[in-house]
N, C-alpha and C positions, 0 to 999 in steps of 0.2 A: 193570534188571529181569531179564536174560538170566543174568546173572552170579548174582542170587538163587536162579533157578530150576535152574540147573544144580547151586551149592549144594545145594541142598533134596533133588536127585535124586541126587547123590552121596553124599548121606549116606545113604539107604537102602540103598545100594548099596553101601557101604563094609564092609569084615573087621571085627570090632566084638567088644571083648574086655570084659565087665563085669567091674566090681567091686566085690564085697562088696554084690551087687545085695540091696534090699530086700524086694525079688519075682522072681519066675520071669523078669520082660524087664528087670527091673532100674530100675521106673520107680520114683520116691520122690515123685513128687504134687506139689502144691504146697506142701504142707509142709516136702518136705525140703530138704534144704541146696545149697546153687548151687554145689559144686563147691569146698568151702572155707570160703563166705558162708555170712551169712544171707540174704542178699536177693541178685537180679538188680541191683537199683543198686549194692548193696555192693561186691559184683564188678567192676565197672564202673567205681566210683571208684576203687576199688585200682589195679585192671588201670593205668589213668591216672595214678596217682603211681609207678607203678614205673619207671625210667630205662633199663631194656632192653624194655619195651614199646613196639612200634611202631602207631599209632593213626591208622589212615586212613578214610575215610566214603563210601559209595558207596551213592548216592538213599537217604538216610536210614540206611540200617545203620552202625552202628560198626564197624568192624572192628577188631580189636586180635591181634597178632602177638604173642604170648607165647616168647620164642625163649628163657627161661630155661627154661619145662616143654616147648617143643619143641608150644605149642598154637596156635588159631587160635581167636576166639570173634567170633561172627556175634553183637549186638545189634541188635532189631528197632526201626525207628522208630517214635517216640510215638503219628502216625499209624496204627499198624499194629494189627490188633484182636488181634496176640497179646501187645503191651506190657505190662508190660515181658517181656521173655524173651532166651532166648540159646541161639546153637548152637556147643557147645564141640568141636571135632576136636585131638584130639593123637594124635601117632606113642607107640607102645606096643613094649614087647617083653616078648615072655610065653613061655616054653618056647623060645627061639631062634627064634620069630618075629616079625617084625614086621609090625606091623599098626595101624591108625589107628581108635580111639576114636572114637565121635560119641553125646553127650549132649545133651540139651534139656533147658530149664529154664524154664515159661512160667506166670507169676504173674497174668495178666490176670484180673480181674475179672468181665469176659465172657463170656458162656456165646453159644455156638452156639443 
């Protein structure tokens, strides 16, 4: 739980470089595309057939270690009222910096 949370607070807190954002903070809705996909499970299933993906789980989250794009994606558990979704962190370099990316992608159903 400590590990999610800290997650969560780093990423606000994170250098954050968008692209080819669809709006001013660069959010694309539910509608848009998962970073590639069409879906959060699409994602998810790929991410799992690729053979340099490393795929560990900790209290329900998927983790998956993307070491070909240099990312990290956070899946939330089924359990969880923002399912499906995902927090994607990749290392970036833009102008001779570097700096780590943090997207979210949350298709839930559920309204607040």
């Amino acid at each position: 739980m400590y590990r999610v949370l800290i997650l969560i607070l780093l990423s606000f807190s994170s250098l954050s470089f968008a692209t080819e954002p669809d709006s001013k903070l660069g959010y694309k809705g539910k509608q848009g595309q998962v970073f590639g996909y069409n879906t959060v499970l699409e994602a998810l299933e790929a991410l799992k057939s690729d053979p340099d993906a490393e795929i560990s789980e900790s209290e329900g989250w998927v983790i998956v270690n993307d070491n070909t794009n240099k990312a990290l994606w956070s899946f939330a558990p089924k359990k969880h009222s923002s399912y499906p979704s995902v927090v994607r962190r990749a290392v970036v370099e833009k102008d001779g910096q570097v700096g780590i990316t943090t997207e979210v992608r949350c298709a839930a159903k559920r309204s607040i």
